[in-house]
N, C-alpha and C positions, 0 to 999 in steps of 0.2 A: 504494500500500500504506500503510495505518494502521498506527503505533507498536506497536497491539495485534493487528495481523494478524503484523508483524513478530517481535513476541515470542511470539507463536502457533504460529510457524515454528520460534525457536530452544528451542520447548516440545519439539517433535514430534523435531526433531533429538536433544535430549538424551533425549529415551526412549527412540527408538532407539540408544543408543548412538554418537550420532553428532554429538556437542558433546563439547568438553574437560571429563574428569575429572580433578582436577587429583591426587585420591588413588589415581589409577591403578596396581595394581600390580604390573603388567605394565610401567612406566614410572615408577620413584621421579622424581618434580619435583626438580631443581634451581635452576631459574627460569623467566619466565613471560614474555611480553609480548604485547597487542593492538594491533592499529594499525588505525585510518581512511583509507584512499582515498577521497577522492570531489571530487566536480565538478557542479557544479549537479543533477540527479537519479539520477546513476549513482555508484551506491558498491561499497565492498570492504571488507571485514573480515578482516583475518585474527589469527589467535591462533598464536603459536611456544610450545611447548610444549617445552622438554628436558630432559631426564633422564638417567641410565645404566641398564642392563643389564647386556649383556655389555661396550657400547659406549654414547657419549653419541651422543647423538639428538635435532633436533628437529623434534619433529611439526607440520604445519603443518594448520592448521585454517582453511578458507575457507569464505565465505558473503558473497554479493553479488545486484545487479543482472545478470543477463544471464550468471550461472554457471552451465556445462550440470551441474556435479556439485556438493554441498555440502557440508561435513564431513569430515573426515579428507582431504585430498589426496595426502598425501606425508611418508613418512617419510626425512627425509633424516639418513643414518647417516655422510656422510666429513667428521662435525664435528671431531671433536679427536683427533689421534693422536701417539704420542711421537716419530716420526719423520717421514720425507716421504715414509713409506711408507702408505698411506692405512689400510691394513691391521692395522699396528701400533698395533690400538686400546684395547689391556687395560691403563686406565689406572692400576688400583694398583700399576704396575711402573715409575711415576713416579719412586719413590722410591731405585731403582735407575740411574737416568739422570740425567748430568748429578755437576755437583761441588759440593757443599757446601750452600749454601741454593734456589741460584739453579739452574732448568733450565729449557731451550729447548723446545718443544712445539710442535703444530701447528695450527692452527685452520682451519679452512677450506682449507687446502696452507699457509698463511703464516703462518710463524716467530715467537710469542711466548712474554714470560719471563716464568716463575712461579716465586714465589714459595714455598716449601715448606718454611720452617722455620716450628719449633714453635708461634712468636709467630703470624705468620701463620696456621697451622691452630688454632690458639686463637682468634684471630678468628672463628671462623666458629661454636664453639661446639661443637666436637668434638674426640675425642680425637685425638693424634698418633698415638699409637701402632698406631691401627688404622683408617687412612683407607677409606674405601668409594670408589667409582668415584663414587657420586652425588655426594659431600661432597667429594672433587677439581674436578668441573665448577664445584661452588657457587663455588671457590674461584679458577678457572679469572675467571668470573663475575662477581667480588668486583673481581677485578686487572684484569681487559679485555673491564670490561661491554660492549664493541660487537661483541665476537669471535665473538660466538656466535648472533649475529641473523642471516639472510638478506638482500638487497639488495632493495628495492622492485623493481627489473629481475628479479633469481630470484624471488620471488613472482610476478609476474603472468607469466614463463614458464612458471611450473606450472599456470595458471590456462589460460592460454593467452589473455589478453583484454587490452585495450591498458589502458595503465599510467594510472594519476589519481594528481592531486596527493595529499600524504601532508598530515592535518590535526591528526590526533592520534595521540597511540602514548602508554603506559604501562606500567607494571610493577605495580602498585598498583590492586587495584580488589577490590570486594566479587564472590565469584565464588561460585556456589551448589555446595553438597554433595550432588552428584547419585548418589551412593551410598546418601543415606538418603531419596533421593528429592526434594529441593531442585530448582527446576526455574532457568532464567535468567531468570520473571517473578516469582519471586519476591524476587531483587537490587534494590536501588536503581539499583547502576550501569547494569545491563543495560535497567531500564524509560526510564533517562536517558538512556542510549546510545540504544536505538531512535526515542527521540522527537528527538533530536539528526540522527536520520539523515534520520527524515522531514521536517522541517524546516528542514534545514540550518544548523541554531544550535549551536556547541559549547558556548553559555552552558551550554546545558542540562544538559550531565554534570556528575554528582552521583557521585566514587568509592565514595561509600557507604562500609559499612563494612568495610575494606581488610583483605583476610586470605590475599594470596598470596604469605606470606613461605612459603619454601620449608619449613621446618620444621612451619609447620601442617597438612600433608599427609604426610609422615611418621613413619612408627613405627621402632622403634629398630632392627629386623633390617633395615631399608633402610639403615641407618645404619653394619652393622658390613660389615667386609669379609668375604666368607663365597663364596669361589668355587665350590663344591660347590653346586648348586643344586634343586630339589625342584619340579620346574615339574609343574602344576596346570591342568587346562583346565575352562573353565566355558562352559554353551550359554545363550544368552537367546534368547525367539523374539520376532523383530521382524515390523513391517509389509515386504512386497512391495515397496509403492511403486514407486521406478524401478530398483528391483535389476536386473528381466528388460534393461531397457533397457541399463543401465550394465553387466554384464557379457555380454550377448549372448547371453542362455538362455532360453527358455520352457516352459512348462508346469511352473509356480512354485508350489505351492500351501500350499507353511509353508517360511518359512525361518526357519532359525534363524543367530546372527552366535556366530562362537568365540573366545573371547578366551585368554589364557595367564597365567601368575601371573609368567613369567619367558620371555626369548627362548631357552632352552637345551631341546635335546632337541625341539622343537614337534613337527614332522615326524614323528618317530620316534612320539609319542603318537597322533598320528591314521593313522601305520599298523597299531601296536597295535588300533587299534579298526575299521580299517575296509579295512585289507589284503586279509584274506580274502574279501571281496565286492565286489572293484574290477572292474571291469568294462573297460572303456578309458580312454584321457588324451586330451586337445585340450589342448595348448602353442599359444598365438596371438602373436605380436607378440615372441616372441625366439626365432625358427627357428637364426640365429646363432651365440647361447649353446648349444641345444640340439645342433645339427648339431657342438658341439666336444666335447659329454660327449658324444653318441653313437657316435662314433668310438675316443673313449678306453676307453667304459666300459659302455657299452648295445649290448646284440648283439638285441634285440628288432625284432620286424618290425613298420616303419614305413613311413607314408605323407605327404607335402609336395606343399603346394598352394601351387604359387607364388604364385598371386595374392591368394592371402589371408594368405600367412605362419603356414600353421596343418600341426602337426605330429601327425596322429592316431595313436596307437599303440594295436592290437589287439593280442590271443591274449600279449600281458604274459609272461612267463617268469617261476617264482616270485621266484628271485634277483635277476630285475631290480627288484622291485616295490619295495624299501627304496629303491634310489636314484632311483627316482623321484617318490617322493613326498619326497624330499629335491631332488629338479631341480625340483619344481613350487612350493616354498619359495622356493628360491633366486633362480627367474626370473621371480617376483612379484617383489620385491625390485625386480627391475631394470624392470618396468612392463609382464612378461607379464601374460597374461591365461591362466591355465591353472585346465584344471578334471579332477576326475578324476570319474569317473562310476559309480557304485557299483548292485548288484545286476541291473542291464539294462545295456547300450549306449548310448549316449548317440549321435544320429544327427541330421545337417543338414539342416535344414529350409531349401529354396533358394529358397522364398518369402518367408518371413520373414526369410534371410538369419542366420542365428541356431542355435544346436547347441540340441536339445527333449531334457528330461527323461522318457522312459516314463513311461505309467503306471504305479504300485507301483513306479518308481526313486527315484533319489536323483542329489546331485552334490553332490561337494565341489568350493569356491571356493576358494582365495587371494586376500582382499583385495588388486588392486593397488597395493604400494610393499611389501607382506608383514607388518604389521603387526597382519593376523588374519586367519580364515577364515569362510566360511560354509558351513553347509549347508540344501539346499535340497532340495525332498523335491517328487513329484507325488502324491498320494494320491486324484489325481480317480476318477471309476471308469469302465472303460473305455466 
């Protein structure tokens, strides 16, 4: 692969939505970092992304040699909590924990101190008086910049591919405004990094010009503390590509990718929209999870396939349909594969191995790690 095949790639990625936006705002940036694996022709890229929400999170962004997925892998949410309860993650009630300047927090499960008087959150160039979740992380960040990164060992677990040497990593680097349309060949760093990669020279990187302090990406209601939240869903239609493959669906003919303004309420808005013509659910790869809300909370008549770990639920009751489209949230999150299937049925194809879209159907996704959704539409004609 050419520098310019290379950059051809993280072109295509970022149209689809599927490179780091670093103005995300479904994801205020707190901080940022890229790092290099590689080893004479096989490399790794990945990008850590975190931010707050409801909760600090960072998203982890891959792209390599011999990766069967690229872009968005994993949103890992059990970053920083006020106790060692993983749970206890609503960080502006920092200020309530702990005595005097100094309080103990969690990063990763392990115990460190921050810093939280005035002086300190003056540092960071925000008010005391009304810390935000994002501008706690920054701050988190500031005091135990290593806390908040993942292990070279967790990244290529999530990858699932054997580990390379680590050659470069930064925080600093020209990163394009892919909101107004800025693409990654358009950057200095990005055209330096690819030719760096194809060549195996780090002489090459050029940071260009360095714009991911966190505050550049930032407007000021990311900034104020505002628990009440107004979440906003937007559809862009992407390319097919390896969706069918990667989620196990066929008869794909527009997908569109969903994104949120905020993580609160998600669920609740795409059953407003699409409740009433849900058809059945396919739960794959957390029967588990599901088998413990169904016993508690779900009296609907289902079906389990042992061998595939796939939980079909037909003829839906109307009352159950809210909690399920709030299970099919939840068990993305934890790396199901759940889709819900709108105006037709959705029916297993034992050839392809794969659940088909009707013609004139529809299927809603959950992005696996839960991060967004898609939907996908068959509009072929029969």
């Amino acid at each position: 692969m050419t520098s310019e095949e290379l950059l051809e790639k993280w072109d295509r990625c970022a149209r689809d939505s599927d490179f780091p936006m670093l103005d995300n705002a479904n994801h205020p940036l707190s901080c940022c970092k890229v790092s290099l694996y590689q080893e004479e022709r096989k490399w790794a890229l990945f990008f850590e992304i975190v931010g707050f929400t409801s909760r600090a999170m960072n998203d982890i962004y891959a792209y390599g040699s011999g990766f069967d997925k690229e872009g968005l892998v994993m949103g890992y949410d059990e970053l920083l909590s006020l106790s060692e309860d993983v749970s206890d993650d609503w960080l502006p009630d920092i200020e309530n924990r702990g005595t005097k300047d100094k309080v103990t927090i969690y990063a990763k499960g392990k115990p460190i101190e921050v810093d939280i008087s005035e002086k300190a959150i003056e540092s960071i160039d925000v008010a005391p008086e009304n810390m935000a979740g994002v501008s706690i992380v920054r701050l988190v960040f500031n005091q135990n910049p290593d806390s908040l990164w993942l292990s070279p060992e967790e990244l290529f677990e999530i990858t699932a591919t054997k580990q390379l040497p680590l050659v470069y990593s930064t925080t600093e680097w020209e990163h394009p405004d892919i909101a107004v349309g800025e693409l990654p060949s358009d950057s200095v760093f990005f055209q330096t990094l690819a030719e760096a990669i194809v060549t195996n020279n780090l002489d090459c990187i050029n940071t260009g010009d360095v714009n991911t302090f966190w505050k550049n990406w930032l407007d000021e209601e990311a900034l104020a503390n505002i628990e009440i939240v107004d979440t906003k869903m937007f559809q862009k239609k992407i390319d097919v590509a390896d969706f069918e493959c990667d989620y196990e669906l066929r008869g794909v003919s527009e997908l569109y990718k969903i994104t949120f303004s905020s993580e609160y309420d998600r669920y609740q808005l795409l059953f407003s929209m699409y409740g009433e013509i849900s058809q059945n659910f396919v739960f794959q790869n957390n029967p588990g999870y599901l088998e413990e809300s169904f016993s508690r909370d779900i009296e609907s008549e289902h079906k389990y396939d042992q061998d595939k770990s796939v939980y079909v639920l037909n003829n839906v009751k109307e009352k159950e349909l809210r909690d399920l489209y709030e299970l099919a949230e939840m068990g993305s999150e934890d790396g199901g594969l759940n889709r819900i299937f709108l105006y037709k049925e959705g029916l297993y194809d034992s050839k392809e191995k794969a659940y088909k879209i009707p013609s004139g159907g529809s299927c809603l996704v959950w992005g696996i790690g839960g991060n967004e959704a898609f939907l996908a539409r068959n509009f072929e004609s029969q």
